[in-house]
C-alpha positions as CSV (number, residue, x, y, z in Angstrom):
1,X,3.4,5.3,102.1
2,X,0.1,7.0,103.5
3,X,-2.8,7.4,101.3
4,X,-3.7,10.7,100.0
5,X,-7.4,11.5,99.3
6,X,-8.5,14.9,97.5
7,X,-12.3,14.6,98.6
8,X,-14.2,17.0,101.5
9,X,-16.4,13.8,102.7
10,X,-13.0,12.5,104.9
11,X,-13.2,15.4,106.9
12,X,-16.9,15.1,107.0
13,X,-17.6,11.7,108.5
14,X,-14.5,12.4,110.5
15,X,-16.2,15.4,112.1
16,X,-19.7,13.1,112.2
17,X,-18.3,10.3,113.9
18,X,-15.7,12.3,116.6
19,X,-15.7,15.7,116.4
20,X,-14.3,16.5,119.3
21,X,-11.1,14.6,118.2
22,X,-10.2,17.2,115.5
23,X,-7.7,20.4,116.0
24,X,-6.0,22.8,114.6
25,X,-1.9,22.0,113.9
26,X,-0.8,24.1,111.4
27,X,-1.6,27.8,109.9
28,X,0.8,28.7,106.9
29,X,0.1,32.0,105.3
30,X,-0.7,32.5,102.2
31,X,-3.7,29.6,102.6
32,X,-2.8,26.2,104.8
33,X,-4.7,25.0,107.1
34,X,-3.4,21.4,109.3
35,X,-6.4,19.4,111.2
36,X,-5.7,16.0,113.0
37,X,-8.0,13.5,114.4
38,X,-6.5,11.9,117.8
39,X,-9.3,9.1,116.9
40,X,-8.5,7.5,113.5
41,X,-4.6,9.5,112.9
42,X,-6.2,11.4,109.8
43,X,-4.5,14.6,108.7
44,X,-6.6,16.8,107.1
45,X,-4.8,20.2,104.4
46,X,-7.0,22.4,103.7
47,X,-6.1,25.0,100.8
48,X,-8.1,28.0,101.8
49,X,-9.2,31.5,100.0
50,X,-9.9,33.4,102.5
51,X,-10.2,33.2,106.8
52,X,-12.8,35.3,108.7
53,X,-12.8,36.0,112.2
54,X,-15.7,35.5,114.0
55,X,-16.5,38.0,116.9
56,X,-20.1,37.5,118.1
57,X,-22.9,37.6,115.6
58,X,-20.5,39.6,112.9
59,X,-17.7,38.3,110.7
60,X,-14.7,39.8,109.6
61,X,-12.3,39.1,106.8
62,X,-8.5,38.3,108.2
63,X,-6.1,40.1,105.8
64,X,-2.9,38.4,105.3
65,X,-1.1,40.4,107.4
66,X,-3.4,39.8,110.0
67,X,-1.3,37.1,112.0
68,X,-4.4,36.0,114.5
69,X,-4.9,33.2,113.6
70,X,-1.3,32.3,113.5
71,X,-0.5,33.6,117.2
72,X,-3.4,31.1,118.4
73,X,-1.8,28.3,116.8
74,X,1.6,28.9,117.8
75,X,0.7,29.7,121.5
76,X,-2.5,27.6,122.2
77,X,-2.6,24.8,119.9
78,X,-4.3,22.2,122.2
79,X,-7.3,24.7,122.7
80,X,-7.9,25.4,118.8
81,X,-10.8,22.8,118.2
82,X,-13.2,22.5,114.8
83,X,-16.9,23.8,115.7
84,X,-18.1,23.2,112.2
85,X,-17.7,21.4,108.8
86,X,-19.8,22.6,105.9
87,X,-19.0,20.7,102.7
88,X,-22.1,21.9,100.6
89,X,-20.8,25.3,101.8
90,X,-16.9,24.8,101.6
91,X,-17.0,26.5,105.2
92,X,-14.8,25.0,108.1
93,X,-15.6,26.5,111.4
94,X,-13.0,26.7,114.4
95,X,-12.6,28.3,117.8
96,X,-10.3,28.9,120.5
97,X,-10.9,28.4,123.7
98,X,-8.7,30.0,125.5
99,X,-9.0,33.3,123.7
100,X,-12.5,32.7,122.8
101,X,-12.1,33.5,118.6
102,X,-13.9,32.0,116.1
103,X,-12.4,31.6,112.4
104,X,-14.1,30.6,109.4
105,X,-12.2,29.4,106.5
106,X,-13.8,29.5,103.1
107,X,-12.2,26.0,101.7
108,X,-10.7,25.7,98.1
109,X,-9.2,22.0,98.5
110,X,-9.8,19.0,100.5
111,X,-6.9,16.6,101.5
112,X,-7.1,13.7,103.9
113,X,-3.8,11.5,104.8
114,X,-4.4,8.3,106.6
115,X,-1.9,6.1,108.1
């Protein structure tokens, strides 16, 4: 059975020590969020309140009908990377880079499964 930890400070020193290894692998509406490491096989859930959309220097709150985040995931998985984690913030930071959109999810709960 995989070990299940409720704590941000996984997906902090996971995004310290490779951050390039962390992506994007699941959006479910109302507020999931799936992140994997290639490095150490952590799986990261993120419980969310509410995604913003990043377009230049100005931010914009995603409804929940808004399904762009959901098209980027579904479509272009492999290019959806984490730019940021911010747990004194609860802020996780991602982009595209195929489409070139950033997303900002404003995180409620932390969990980490490791193998």
């Amino acid at each position: 059975m995989a070990n299940i930890f409720k704590s941000s400070a996984f997906l902090q020193q996971c995004f310290s020590v490779h951050p390039l290894s962390l992506s994007v692998k699941m959006f479910t509406l109302p507020d999931k969020i799936g992140i994997a490491c290639v490095s150490c096989k952590s799986r990261h859930r993120l419980t969310f309140s509410t995604i913003t959309r990043i377009i230049g220097d100005s931010k914009h709150i995603i409804s929940k009908e808004d399904h762009n985040l959901e098209s980027c995931v579904t479509e272009h998985q492999n290019a959806l990377h984490v730019t940021e984690v911010s747990i004194n913030q609860d802020i996780v930071q991602f982009r595209c880079r195929f489409c070139k959109a950033g997303f900002q999810a404003t995180v409620l709960v932390y969990e980490t499964y490791q193998p």
